[in-house]
N, C-alpha and C positions, 0 to 999 in steps of 0.2 A: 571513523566509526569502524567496529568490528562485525560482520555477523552479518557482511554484505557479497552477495556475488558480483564477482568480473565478468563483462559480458568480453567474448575472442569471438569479432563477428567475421561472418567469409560470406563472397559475394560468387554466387553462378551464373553466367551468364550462359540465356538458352535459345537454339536456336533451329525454326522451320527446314526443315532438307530442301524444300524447294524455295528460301530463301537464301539471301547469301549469310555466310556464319561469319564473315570479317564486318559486314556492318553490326552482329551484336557484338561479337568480337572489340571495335573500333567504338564502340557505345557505352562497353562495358569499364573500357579504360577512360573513361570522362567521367564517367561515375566515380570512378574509385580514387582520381584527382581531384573531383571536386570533394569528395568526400574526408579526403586524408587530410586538405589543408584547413576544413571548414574542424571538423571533428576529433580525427586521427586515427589509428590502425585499423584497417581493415583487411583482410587477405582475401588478395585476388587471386580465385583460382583460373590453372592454365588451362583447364578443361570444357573447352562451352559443349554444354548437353544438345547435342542433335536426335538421341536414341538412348535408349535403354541401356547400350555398353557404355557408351559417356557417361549416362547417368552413374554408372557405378565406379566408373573411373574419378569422378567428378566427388563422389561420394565419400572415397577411400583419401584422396586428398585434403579435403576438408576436415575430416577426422584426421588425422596425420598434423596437420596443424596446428588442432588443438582447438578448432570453432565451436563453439557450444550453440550459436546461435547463425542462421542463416539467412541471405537474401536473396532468392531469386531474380533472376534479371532478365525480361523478357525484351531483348535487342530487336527482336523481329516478334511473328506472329508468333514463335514460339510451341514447342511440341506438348503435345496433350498430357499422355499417359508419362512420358520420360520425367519430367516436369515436377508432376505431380506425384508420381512414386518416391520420386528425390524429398520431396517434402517430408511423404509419409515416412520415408524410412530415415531420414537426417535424425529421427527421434528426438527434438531440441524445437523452439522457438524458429518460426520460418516465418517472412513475411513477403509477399510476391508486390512485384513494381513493373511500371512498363515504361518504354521509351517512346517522346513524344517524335514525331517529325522534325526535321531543326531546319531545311529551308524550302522552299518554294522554286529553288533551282535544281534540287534533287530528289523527284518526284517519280523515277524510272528506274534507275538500279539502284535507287536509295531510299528507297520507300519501303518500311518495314512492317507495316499494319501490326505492329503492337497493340494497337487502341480495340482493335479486332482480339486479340490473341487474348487479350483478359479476360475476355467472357469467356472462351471458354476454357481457361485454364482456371475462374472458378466456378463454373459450372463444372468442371474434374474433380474439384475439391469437393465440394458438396457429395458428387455423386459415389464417391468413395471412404468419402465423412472425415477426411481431415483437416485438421484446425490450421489454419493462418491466418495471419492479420495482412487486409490491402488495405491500405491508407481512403481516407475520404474521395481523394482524389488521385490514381493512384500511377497515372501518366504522364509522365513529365519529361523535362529537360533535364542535361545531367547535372544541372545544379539544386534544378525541383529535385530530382529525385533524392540528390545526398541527403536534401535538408529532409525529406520526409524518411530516409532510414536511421536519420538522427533520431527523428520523431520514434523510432522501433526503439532505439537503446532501452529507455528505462522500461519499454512494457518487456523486452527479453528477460531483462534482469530482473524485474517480478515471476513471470512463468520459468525461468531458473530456479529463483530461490524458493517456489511453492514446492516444485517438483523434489526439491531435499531439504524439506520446511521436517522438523518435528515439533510440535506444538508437545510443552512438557505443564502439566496443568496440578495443581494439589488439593485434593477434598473436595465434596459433592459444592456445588451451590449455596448457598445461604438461604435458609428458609425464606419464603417467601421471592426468588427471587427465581420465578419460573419462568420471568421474563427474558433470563438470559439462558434459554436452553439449548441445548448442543449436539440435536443428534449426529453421529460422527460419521454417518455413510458419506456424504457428501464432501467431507474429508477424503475420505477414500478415494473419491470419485477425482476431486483436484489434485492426488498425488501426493496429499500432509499426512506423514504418521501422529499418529497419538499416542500419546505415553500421561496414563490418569494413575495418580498416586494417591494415597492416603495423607493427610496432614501429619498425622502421629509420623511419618515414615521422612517429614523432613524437618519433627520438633528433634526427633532424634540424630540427625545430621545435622542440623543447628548447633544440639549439644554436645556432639564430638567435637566442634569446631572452638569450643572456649578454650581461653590463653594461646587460640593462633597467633604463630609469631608475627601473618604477616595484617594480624588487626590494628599495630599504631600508623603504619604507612596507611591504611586506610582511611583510620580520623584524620590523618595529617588533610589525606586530599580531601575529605568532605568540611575541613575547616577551613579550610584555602576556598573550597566553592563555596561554600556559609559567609564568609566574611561576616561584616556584622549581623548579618541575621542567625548569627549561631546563639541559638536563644536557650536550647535543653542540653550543652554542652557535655550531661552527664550521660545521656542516652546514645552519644555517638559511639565508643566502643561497642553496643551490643547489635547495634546498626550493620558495624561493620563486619561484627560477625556474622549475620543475616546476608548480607552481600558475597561474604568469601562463600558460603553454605550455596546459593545460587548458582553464583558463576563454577564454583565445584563440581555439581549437581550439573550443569548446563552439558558442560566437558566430559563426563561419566557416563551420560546417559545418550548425547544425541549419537550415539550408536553408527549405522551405517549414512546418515544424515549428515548434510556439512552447516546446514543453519538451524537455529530452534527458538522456539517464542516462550512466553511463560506466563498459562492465567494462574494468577498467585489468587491463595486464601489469604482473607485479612479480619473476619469477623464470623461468627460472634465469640467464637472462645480464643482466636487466635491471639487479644488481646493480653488475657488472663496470664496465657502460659507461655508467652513468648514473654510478655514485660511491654511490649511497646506496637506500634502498629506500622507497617511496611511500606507506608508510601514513599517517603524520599528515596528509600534504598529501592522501591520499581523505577521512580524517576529517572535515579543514575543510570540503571541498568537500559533502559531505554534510550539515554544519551547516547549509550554506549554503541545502540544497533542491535539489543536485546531485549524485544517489546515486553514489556508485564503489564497486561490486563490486570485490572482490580477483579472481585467477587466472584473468581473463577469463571468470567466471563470467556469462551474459546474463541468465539467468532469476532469475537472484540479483539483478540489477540490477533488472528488471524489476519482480519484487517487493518490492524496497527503494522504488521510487516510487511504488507502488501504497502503500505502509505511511503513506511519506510527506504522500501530498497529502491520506489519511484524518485521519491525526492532527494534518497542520500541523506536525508535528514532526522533530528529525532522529530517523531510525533507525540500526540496523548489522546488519552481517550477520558472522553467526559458527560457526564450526565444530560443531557436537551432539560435544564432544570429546572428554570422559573423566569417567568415574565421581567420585563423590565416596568419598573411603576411607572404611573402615569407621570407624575410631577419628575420623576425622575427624567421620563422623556421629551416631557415639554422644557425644562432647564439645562440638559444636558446634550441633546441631541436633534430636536427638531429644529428648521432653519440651517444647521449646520452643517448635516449629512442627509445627500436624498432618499431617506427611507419614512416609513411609514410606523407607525407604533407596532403595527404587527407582523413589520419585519424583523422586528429586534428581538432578542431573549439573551437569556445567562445559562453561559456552557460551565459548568461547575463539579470538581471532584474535592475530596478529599484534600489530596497532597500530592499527586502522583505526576505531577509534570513538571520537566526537564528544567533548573534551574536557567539556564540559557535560554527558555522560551517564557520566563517571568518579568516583567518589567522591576521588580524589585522581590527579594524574595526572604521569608525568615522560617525557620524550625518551630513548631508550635506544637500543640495538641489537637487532637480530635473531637472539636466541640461536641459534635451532633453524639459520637459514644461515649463524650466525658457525661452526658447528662445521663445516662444508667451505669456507669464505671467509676472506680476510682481515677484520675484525673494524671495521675502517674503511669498509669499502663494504657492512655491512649496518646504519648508521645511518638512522636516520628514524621508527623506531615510536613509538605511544603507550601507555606500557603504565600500567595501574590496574584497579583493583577496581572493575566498574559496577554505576551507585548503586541501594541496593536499591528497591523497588516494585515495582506490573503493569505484567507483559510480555505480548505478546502474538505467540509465534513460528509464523513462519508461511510459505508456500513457494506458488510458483504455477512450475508446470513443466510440459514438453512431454516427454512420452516418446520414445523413440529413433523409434518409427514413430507421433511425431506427433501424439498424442493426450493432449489437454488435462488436468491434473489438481491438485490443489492438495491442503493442510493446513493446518489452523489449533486452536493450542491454546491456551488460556489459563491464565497462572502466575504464576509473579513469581520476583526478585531476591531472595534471603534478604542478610540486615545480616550474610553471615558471609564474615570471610577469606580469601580464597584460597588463601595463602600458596603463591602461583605465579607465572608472569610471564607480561607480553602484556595485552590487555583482555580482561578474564576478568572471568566473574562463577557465584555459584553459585545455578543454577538449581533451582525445584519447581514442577512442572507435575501436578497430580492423576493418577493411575496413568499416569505417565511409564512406565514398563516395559513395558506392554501397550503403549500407544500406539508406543513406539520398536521392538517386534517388529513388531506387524501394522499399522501404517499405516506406518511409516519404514522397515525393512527389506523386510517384504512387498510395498509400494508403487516401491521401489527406486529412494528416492529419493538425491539427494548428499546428503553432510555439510554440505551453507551450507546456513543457513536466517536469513530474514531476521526481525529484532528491531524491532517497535516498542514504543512505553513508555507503555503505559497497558493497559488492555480496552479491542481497539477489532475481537472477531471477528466479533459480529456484524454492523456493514460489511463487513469485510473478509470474509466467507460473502456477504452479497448483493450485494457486488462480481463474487467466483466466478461465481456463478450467471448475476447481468445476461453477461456474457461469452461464456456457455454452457458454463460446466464442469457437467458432468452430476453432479446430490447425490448418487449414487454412489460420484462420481471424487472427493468433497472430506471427508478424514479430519480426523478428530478426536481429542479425547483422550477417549473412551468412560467413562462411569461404570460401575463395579464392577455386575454384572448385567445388561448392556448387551455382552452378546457380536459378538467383532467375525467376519464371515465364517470368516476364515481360522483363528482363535480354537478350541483343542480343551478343549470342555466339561467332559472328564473330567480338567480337567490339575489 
């Protein structure tokens, strides 16, 4: 995949003046062993922060390197303010860790009260308001600790890629669809530029791009992925030209930015005056590591990269659409898998997911717009059954006045039928029905939510937070006796 950042992570190791600086010193190199043969590169810098000059010694090295992302390593208690400015001014992704005791025979010159030194080195964060991630538990041995700065990678490599995120979007919303609204402060506020366009302004760069040379190498590869499902074979040329116009457009525009998303228009006139309708060609684009939200959905985009650059993987985003029937769930699902009828439902779009994430897949039409369109200009979707495993659905969004809030539930793909059309699949997320009352409706939030494919909420919750979505603002799917605010006790 393209349209991903590398995390070059660097490790500080910091240290109390009235401790000794060779036991962080000597702590910090167990770390960075265990760390290199469990993970791989890390750069250890030769500077351990005792003060304010170290810090910027420390500081100047670590840039020199080339680390975009860093770890604090608190070997001993650790200095307050040194510490902590190192953070603030590393300007990048920092995550602070401490060193546990390792024995009970060196309790005297080897006792470093790290365990101590974490509070207040985030009690200095706080009180100077900068952002880091300490792990759940964030004191360890140095082999705890390599595995929990593993645990940093992918949340670094999201707070990278936000920080040089352009979100490239085209035409207002589709009537009626105020559910997916987008005010862009809070872009701001995460560090995403926004670049909003006219549709007229990429029908017109669409139709610069006919008789591109490089549009048969394009059908070649969308026939090769099609295999037998290549059902409207005549629609693939303008497909591709639609694709080249994108990733054109992509390259053109992300400006000072090194990543970029893309909520694409796809209705209601897009149909008419393109000839065909853009899902398959979002799908690819997304395989690729270049999210395209449907319906000029932003925050859906948004959160489609944030899925992305965690798991390395392509994601989709999909409608929370329709119930699973009853007979359906009595025949198909109950006895077989531990859920409840209402924890299942059907996550369903269009066309817009990744042929690799369909258990079978073919080129079709757009039922649902062949019924007020001619039945020729709603070509392009991909429709199939996506493949069963963990899912992990999940949504980061700004309220109409602006205020940050997210979800995140974890579930999976059940191996069962759909017997319906579009990329569908049938969902079970543990007490789905609570959660879709009082975090989903209550929360009020839209119908996209975005899909990646594995367990991956726990980054994606300490993505939330690095950000500053307040743990308040970030729902979940609550276990049975785990009442949620809104929740009425007697029900």
């Amino acid at each position: 995949m393209k349209n991903l950042p590398e995390v070059k992570l660097g490790i500080v190791a910091v240290s109390r003046d009235c401790f000794p600086m060779s036991l962080s010193v000597s702590r910090r190199k167990a770390v960075v062993k265990e760390f290199t043969e469990k993970y791989g590169e890390i750069f250890e810098c030769p500077t351990c922060v005792e003060n304010e000059i170290h810090m910027r010694t420390a500081l100047k090295e670590v840039k020199e390197a080339g680390c975009n992302a860093l770890v604090v390593y608190l070997g001993n208690f650790g200095p307050e303010s040194a510490e902590t400015l190192l953070a603030k001014e590393f300007g990048g992704p920092v995550m602070f860790v401490a060193a546990a005791e390792e024995t009970g025979d060196n309790l005297v010159g080897g006792r470093g009260d790290a365990y101590c030194g974490m509070l207040n080195a985030s009690y200095n964060l706080k009180l100077r308001n900068i952002k880091a991630y300490i792990p759940e538990y964030p004191v360890g041995t140095a082999s705890e600790c390599a595995d929990m700065i593993g645990e940093f990678l992918p949340i670094a490599r999201a707070i990278i890629g936000l920080n040089n995120l352009k979100i490239i979007s085209f035409g207002p919303r589709p009537q009626d669809f105020l559910a997916c609204n987008a005010p862009i402060q809070q872009l701001y506020n995460l560090g995403v530029e926004i670049e909003e366009n006219s549709e007229l302004d990429l029908f017109e760069a669409f139709n610069k791009h006919a008789g591109d040379a490089r549009i048969p190498e394009v059908v070649k590869s969308m026939e090769e992925e099609l295999g037998k499902g290549n059902l409207k074979p005549e629609i693939l040329p303008k497909l591709a030209q639609y694709e080249l116009t994108l990733l054109d457009w992509t390259e053109a525009h992300k400006g000072s930015r090194e990543y970029v998303a893309i909520a694409g228009k796809c209705w209601p006139a897009f149909q008419t005056q393109f000839g065909f309708v853009p899902c398959y060609v979002n799908s690819r684009l997304t395989a690729m590591g270049i999210p395209v939200s449907c319906e000029v959905d932003i925050y859906g985009a948004l959160s489609e990269f944030i899925g992305t650059v965690i798991s390395k993987d392509a994601v989709t985003l999909l409608d929370i659409n329709n119930t699973v029937p009853a007979d359906m769930y009595e025949a198909d699902i109950k006895g077989k898998f531990n859920y409840t009828h209402k924890d299942t439902f059907m996550g369903f779009h269009c066309g817009n997911t990744a042929a690799g994430k369909l258990s079978f897949c073919a080129m079709k039409y757009q039922m649902i717009m062949a019924r007020s369109l001619p039945e020729e200009v709603t070509q392009g979707t991909l429709e199939g059954d996506i493949i069963p495993g963990d899912i992990t659905f999940y949504r980061l969004q700004s309220t109409a006045d602006a205020k940050l809030r997210g979800y995140i539930a974890q579930g999976e793909v059940l191996p069962v039928a759909t017997r319906s059309f579009g990329a569908i699949g049938v969902f079970a997320i543990p007490e789905m029905g609570r959660f879709y009352r009082h975090v989903l409706v209550e929360g009020n939030y839209p119908h996209h939510g975005a899909v990646a494919f594995g367990h991956f909420g726990k980054s994606i919750y300490e993505v939330f937070k690095y950000l500053g979505v307040a743990v308040e603002e970030i729902g979940f799917n609550q276990p049975k006796g785990m009442l949620y605010k809104t929740e009425n006790p007697f029900a």
